[in-house]
VEXBA-148240 format. One line per 5 residues: number of its first residue (from 1); their letters; for each residue x, y, z of N, C-alpha, C. Coordinates in Angstrom, 3 decimals. Each point is the difference from the previous one (the first is absolute). Example, Ala and Ser with C-alpha at 12.3 -4.5 7.8 and 13.67 -1.06 7.14 Angstrom:
BEGIN
1	AS	13.190:-5.690:7.800:-0.890:1.190:0.000:0.900:1.200:0.000; -0.350:1.050:-0.720:0.820:1.190:0.060:-0.770:1.090:0.730;
This chain:
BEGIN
1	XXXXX	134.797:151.229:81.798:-0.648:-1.184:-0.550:1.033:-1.061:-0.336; 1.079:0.221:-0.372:0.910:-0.576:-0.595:0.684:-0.618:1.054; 0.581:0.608:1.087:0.279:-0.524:0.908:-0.472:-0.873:0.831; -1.505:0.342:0.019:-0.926:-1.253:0.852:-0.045:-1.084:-0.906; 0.030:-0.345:-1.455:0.330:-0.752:-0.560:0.981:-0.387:0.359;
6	XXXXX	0.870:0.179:-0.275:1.688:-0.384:0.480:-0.387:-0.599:1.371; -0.116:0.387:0.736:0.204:-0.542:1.962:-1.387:-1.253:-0.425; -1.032:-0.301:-0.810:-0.306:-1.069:0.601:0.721:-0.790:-1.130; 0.726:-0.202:-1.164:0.679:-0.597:-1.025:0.937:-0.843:1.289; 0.431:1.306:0.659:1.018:-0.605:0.285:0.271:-0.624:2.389;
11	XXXXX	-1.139:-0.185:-0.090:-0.830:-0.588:1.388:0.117:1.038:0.881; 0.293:0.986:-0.104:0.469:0.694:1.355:-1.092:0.363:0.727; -1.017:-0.236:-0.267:-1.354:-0.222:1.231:0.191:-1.029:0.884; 0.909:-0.971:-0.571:-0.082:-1.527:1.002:1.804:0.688:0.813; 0.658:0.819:-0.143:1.228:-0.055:0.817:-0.241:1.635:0.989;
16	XXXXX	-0.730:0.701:-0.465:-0.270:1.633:0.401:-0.333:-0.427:2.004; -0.087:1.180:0.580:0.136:-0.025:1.626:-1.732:-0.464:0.107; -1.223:-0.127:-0.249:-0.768:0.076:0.113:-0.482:-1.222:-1.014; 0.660:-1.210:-0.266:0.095:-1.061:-1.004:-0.950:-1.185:0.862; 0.256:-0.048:1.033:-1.048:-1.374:1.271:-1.016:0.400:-0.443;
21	XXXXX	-1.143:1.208:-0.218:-1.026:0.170:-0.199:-0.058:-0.455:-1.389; 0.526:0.091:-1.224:-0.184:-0.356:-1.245:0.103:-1.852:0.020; 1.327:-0.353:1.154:-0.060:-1.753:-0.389:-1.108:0.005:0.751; -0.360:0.186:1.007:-1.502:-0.509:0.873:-0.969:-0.278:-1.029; -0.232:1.131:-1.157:-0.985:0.187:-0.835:0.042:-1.313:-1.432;
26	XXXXX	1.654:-0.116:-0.169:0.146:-0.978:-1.200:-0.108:-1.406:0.725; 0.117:-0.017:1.352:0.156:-1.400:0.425:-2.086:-0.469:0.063; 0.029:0.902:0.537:-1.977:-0.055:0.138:-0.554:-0.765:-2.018; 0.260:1.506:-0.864:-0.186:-0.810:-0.909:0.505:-1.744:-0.372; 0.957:0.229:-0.421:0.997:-1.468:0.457:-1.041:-0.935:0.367;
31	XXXXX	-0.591:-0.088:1.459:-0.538:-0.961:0.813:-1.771:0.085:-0.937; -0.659:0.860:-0.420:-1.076:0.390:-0.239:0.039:-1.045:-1.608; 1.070:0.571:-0.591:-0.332:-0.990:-1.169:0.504:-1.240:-0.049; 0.816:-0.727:1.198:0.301:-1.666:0.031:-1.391:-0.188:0.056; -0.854:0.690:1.314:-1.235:-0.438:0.706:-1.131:0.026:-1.762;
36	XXXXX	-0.162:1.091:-0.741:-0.502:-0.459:-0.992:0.393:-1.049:-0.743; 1.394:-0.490:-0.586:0.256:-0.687:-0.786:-0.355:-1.571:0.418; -0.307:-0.300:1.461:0.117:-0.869:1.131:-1.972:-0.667:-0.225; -0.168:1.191:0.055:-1.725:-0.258:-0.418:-0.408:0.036:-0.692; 0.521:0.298:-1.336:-0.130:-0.261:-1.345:0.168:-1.751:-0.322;
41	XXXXX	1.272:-0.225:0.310:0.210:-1.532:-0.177:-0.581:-0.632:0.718; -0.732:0.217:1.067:-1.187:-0.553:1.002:-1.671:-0.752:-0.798; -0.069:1.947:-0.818:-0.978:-0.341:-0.278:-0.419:-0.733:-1.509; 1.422:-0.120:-0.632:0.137:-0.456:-1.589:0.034:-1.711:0.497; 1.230:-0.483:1.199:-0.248:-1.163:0.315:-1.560:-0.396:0.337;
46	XXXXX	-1.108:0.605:0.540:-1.052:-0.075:0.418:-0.744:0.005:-1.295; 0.011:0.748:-0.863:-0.730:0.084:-1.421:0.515:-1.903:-0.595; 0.805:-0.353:0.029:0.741:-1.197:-0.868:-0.849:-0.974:0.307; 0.447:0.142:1.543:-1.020:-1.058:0.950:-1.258:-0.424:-0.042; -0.978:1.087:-0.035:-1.342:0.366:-0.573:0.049:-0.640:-1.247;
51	XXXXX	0.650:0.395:-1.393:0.223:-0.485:-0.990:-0.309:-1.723:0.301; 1.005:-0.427:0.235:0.675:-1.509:-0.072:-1.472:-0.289:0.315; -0.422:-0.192:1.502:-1.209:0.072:0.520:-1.181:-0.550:-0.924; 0.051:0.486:-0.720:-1.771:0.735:-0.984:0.385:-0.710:-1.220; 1.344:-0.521:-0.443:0.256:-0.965:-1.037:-0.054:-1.263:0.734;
56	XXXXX	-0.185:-0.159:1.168:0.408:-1.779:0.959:-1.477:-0.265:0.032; -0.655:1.597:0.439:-1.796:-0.390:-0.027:-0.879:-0.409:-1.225; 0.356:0.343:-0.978:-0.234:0.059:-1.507:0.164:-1.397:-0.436; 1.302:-0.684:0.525:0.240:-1.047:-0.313:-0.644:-1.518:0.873; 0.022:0.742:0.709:-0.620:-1.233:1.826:-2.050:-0.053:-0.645;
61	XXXXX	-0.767:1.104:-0.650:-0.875:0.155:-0.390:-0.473:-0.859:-1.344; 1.041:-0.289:-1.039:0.127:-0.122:-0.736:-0.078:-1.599:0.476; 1.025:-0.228:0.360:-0.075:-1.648:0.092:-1.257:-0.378:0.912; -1.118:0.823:0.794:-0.446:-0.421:0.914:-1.407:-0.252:-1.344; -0.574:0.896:-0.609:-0.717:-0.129:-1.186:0.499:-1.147:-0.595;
66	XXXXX	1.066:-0.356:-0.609:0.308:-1.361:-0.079:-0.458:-1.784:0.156; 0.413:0.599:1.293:-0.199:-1.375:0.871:-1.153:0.215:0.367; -0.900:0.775:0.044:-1.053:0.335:0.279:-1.126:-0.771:-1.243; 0.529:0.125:-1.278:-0.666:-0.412:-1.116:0.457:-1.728:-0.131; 0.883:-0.357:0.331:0.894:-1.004:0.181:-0.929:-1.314:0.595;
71	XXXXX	-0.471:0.870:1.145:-0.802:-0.794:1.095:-1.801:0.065:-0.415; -0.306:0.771:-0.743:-1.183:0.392:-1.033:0.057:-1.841:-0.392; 0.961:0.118:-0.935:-0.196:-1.088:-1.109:0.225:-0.888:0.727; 0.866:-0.433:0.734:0.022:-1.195:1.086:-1.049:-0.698:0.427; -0.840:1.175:0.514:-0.876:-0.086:1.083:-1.136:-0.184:-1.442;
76	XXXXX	-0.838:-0.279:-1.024:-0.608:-0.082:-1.056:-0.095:-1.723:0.330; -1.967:0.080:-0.545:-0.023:-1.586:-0.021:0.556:-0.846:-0.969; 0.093:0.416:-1.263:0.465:-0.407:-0.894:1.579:-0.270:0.404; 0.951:1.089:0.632:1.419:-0.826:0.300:0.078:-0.989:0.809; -0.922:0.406:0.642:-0.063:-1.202:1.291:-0.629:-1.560:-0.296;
81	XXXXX	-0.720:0.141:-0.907:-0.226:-1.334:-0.782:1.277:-0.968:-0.932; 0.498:0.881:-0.826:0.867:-0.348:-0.694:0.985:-0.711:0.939; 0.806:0.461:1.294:0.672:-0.366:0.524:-0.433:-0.896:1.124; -1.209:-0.342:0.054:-0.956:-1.318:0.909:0.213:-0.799:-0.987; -0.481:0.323:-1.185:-0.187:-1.336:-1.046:1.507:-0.840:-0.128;
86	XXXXX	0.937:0.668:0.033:1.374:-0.948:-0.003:0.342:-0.822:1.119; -0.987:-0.024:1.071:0.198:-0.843:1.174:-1.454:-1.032:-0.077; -0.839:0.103:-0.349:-1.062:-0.639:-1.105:-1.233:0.317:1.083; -0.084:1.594:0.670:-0.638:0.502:0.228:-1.471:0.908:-0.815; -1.103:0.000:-0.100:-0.598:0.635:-0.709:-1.265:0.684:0.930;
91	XXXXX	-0.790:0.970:-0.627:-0.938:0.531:0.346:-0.823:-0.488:0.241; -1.514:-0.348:0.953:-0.610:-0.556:0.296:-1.462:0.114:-1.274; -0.254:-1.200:0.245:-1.238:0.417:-1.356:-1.735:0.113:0.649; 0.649:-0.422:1.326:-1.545:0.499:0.699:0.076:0.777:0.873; -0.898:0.476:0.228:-0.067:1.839:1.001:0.225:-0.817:1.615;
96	XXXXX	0.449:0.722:0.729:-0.270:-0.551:1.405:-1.284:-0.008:0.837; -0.111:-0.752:1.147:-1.533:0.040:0.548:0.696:0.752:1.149; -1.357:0.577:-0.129:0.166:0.849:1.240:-0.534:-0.816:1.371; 0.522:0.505:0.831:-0.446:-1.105:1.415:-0.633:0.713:1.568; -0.713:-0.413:0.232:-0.821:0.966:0.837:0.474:-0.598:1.188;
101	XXXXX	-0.234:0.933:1.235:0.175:-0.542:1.090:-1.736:0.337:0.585; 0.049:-1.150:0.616:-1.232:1.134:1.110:0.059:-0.684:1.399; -0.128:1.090:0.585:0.212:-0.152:1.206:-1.405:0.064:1.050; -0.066:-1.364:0.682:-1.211:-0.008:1.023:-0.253:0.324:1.088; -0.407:1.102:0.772:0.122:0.024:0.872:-0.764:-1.322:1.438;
């Protein structure tokens, strides 16, 4: 027991006659966990992204309710008077006639 302690303390699995089969095996791992660490930062950059995303929509929504209410009050007869009357525009005080066509054959 003591000894197999000792020989891996001290690498002799990686220098022994039969050692290519052990690096084959550490190089595999090696490559196995870049390839995880590789798609990890793939998918955390991809999480951020998403993130950012869903705060730009939140905000693009936000102002659209806005201007949305913006154009509410604009569009109101009452604003639209106020800002006729300073050009010495006003509301009409008689209804319009309606006008018929008729057509003869």
């Amino acid at each position: 027991m003591k000894k197999g302690f000792y020989n891996i303390l001290k690498a002799n699995f990686l220098i022994s006659n039969d050692a290519v089969k052990n690096w084959r095996f550490i190089v595999f791992c090696t490559v196995l966990a870049i390839i995880m660490i590789a798609s990890s930062h793939s998918a955390e950059r991809k999480v951020h992204e998403i993130a950012k995303l869903n705060n730009e929509v939140r905000e693009l929504r936000s102002e659209f309710v806005e201007r949305r209410s913006d154009l509410m009050k604009i569009k109101m007869e009452s604003t639209i008077t106020e800002k006729m009357a300073d050009k010495g525009i006003g509301p009409s005080d008689t209804p319009p006639n309606k006008v018929r066509v008729i057509i003869k054959d």
